[in-house]
C-alpha positions, -999 to +999 in steps of 0.1 A: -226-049-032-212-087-027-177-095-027-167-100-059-180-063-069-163-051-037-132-067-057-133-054-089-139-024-076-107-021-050-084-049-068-082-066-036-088-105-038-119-120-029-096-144+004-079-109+004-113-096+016-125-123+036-092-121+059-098-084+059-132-094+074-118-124+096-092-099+107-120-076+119-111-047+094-142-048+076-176-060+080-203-074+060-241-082+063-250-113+054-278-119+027-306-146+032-286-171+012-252-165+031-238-142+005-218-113+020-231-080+013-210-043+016-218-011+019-202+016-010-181+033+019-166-002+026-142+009-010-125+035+009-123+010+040-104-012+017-082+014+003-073+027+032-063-009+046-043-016+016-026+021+016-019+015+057-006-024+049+019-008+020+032+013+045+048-016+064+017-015+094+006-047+102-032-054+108-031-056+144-019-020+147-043-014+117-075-029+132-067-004+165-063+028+145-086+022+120-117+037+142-098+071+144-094+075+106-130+078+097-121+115+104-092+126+093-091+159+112-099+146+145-076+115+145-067+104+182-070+078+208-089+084+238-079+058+257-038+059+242-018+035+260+018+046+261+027+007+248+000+020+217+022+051+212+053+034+215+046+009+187+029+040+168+060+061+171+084+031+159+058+023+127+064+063+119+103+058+124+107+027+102+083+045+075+100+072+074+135+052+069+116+035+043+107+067+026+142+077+028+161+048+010+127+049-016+133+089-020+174+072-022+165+045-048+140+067-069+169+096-073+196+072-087+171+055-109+161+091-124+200+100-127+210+071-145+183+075-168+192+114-172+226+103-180+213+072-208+191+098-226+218+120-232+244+095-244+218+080-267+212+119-278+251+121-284+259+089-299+227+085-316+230+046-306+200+024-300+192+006-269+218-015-248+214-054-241+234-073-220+245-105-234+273-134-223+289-104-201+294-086-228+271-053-241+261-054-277+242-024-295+204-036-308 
């Protein structure tokens, strides 16, 4: 597939993918004509990438682990530097306090809207709007 397929298909940008390739986290054949051409597992590739980048891992540490993700059940380094397991360990850390204040942020979110349902069940009001500091009733 060329890139603009591979883009439709994974919502990545077409410079999106060409860094991805610059980077060395994909590759692509290249056509008679110069176009770039990808294989149908290079989807999941780009998934992955973009699931590993929302995590907070940068592509340097991406572009080393990538290799030991094309199977999930035997994921591990053979040649694991402690400096590689160091940074690995802090990645997990800082993902995990991300989770945490998400898991924080998503519970008060769901709360507050627990709590505006049932008002708007018991006063039978409409929505709220916020306007010149002061709340008016649509």
């Amino acid at each position: 597939m060329r890139i603009g397929e591979l883009s439709e298909r994974t919502g990545a940008s077409r410079r999106l993918l060409r860094y991805y390739e610059e980077q060395g986290l994909i590759a692509a054949e290249r056509c008679a004509n110069g176009y770039r051409a990808y294989d149908d597992a290079t989807v999941d590739r780009v998934m992955q990438i973009r699931g590993l980048l929302d995590s907070g891992l940068p592509t340097r540490i991406i572009k080393r682990i990538l290799p030991c993700l094309n199977a999930p059940g035997a994921i591990h380094f053979e040649d694991a530097e402690p400096e590689m397991i160091a940074t690995l360990e802090r990645e997990l850390a800082g993902m995990s306090a991300r989770i945490a204040c998400l898991t924080r942020n998503r519970d008060a979110i769901a709360e507050y809207l627990a709590a505006v349902r049932v008002d708007r069940r018991v006063t039978g009001s409409g929505p709220v709007t916020q306007r010149s500091g002061r709340q008016r009733r649509k």
